[in-house]
C-alpha positions as protocol buffer text, in pm:
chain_id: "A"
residue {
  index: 1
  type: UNK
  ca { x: 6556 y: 8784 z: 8654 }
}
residue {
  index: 2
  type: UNK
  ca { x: 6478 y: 8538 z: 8929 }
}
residue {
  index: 3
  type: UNK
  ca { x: 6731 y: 8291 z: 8857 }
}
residue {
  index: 4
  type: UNK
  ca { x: 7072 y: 8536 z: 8845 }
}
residue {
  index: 5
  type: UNK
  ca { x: 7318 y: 8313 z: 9071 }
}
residue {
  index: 6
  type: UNK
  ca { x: 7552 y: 8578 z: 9300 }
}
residue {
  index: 7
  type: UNK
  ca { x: 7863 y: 8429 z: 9362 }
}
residue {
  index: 8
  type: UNK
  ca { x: 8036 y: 8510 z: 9700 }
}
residue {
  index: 9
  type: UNK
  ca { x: 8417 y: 8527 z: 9771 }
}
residue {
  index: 10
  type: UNK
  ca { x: 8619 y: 8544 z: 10029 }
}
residue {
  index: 11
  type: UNK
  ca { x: 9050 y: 8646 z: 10047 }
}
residue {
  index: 12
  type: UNK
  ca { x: 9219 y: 8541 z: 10333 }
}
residue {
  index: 13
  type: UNK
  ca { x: 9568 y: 8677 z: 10401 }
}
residue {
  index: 14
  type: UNK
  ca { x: 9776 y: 8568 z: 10671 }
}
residue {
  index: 15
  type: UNK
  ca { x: 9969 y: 8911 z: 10710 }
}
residue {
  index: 16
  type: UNK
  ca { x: 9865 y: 9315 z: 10633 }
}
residue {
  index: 17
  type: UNK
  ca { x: 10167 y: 9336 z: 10420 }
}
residue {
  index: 18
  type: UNK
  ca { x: 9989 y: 9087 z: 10170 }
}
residue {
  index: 19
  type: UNK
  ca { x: 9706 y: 9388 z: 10155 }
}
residue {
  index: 20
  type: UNK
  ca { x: 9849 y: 9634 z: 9860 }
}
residue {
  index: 21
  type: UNK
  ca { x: 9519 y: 9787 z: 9861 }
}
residue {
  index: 22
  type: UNK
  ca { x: 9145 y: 9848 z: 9932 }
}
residue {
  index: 23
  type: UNK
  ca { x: 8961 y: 10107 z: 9781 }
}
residue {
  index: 24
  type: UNK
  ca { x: 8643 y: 10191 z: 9867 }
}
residue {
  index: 25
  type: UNK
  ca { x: 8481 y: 10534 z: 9612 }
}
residue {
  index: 26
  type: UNK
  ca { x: 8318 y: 10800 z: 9747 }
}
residue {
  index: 27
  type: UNK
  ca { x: 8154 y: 10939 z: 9450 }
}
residue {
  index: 28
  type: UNK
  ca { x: 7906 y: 10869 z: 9172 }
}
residue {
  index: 29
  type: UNK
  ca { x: 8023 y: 10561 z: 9164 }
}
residue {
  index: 30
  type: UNK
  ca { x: 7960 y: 10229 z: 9405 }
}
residue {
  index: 31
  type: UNK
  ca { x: 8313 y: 10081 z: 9295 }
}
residue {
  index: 32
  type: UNK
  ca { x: 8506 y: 9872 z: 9533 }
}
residue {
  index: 33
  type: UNK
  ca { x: 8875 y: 9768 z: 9457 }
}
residue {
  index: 34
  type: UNK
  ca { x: 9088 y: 9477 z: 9660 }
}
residue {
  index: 35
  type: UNK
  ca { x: 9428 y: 9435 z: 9531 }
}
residue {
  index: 36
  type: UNK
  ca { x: 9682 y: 9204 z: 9704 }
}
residue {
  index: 37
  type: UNK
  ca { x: 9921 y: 8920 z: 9657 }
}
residue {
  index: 38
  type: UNK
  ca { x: 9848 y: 8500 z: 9744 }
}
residue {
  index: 39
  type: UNK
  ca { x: 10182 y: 8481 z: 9676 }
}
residue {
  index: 40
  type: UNK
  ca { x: 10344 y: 8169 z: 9493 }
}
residue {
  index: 41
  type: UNK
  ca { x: 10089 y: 7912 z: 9380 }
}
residue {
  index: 42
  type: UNK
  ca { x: 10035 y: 7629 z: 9570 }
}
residue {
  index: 43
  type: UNK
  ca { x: 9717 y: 7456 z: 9451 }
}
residue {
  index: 44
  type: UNK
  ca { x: 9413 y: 7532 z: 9293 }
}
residue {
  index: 45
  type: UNK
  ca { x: 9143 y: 7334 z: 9326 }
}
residue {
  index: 46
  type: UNK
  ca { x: 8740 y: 7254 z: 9404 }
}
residue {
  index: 47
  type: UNK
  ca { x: 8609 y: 7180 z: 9705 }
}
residue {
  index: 48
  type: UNK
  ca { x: 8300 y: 7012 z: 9770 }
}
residue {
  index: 49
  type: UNK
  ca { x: 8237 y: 7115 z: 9372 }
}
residue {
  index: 50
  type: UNK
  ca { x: 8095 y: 7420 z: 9393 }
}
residue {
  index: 51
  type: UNK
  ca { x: 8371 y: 7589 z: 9569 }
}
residue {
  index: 52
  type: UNK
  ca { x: 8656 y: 7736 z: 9401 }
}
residue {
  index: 53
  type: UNK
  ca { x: 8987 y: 7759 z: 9614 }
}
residue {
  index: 54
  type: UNK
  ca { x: 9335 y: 7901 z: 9498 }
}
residue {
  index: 55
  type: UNK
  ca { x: 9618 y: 7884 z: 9769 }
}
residue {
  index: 56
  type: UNK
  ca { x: 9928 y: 8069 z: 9745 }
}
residue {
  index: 57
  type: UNK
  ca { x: 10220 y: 8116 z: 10008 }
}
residue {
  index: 58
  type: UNK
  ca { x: 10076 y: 8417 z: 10147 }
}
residue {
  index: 59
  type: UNK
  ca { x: 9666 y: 8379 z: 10158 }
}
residue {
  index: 60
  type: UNK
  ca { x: 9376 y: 8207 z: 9984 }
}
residue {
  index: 61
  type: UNK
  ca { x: 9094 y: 8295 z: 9765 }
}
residue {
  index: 62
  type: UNK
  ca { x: 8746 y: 8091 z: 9752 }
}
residue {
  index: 63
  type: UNK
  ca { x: 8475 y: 8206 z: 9485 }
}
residue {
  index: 64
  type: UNK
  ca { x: 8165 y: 7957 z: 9461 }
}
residue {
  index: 65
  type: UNK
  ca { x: 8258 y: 7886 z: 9092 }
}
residue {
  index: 66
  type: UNK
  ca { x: 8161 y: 7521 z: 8968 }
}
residue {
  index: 67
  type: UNK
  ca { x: 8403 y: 7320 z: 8725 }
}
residue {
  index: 68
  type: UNK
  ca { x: 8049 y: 7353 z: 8499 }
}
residue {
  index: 69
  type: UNK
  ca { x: 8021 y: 7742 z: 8510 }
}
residue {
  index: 70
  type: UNK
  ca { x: 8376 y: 7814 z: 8411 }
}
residue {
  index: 71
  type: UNK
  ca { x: 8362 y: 7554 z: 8120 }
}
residue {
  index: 72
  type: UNK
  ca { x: 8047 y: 7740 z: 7983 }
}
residue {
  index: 73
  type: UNK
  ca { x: 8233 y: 8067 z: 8023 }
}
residue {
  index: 74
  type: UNK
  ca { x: 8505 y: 7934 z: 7810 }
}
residue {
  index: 75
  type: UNK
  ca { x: 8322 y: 7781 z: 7574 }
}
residue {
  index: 76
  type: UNK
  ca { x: 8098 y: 8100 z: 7544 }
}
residue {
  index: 77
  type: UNK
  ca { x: 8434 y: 8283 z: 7489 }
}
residue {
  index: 78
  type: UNK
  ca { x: 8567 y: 8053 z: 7227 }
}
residue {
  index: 79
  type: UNK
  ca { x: 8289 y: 8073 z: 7047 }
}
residue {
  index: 80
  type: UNK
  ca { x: 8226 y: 8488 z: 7039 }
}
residue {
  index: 81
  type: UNK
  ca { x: 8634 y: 8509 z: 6959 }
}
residue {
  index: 82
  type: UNK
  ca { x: 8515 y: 8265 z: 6634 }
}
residue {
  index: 83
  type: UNK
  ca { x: 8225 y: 8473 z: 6546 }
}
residue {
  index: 84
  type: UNK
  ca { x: 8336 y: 8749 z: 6245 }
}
């Protein structure tokens, strides 16, 4: 289990009103929900490689994705949606 990769994010919104909502359970259950809008696409793109980054009007989203880990993940789909 020593090789699991975590991969951070981070959403940055440049108003509240973006914010629809943030929900944080108090229960059984260690669920945490962020829900807003980036607004209108503006680009998508990698930084640096590693870095995922999708602007919109109202905020940006980074994930440390790599071009490589999504094109597994979508092959890996393709090819369990082929399987009977």
């Amino acid at each position: 289990m020593g090789n699991i990769k975590e991969h951070v994010f981070s959403i940055e919104l440049k108003a509240r009103r973006y914010l629809k909502n943030v929900s944080l359970t108090n229960g059984s259950f260690d669920l945490v929900l962020v829900e807003g809008t980036l607004g209108e696409l503006v680009q998508a793109s990698f930084k640096e490689g590693i870095i995922l980054e999708v602007i919109g009007k109202n905020g940006t989203l980074r994930i440390d994705l790599t071009e490589d880990e999504i094109s597994k993940t979508v092959e890996q789909t393709i090819i369990e949606a082929e399987t009977p």
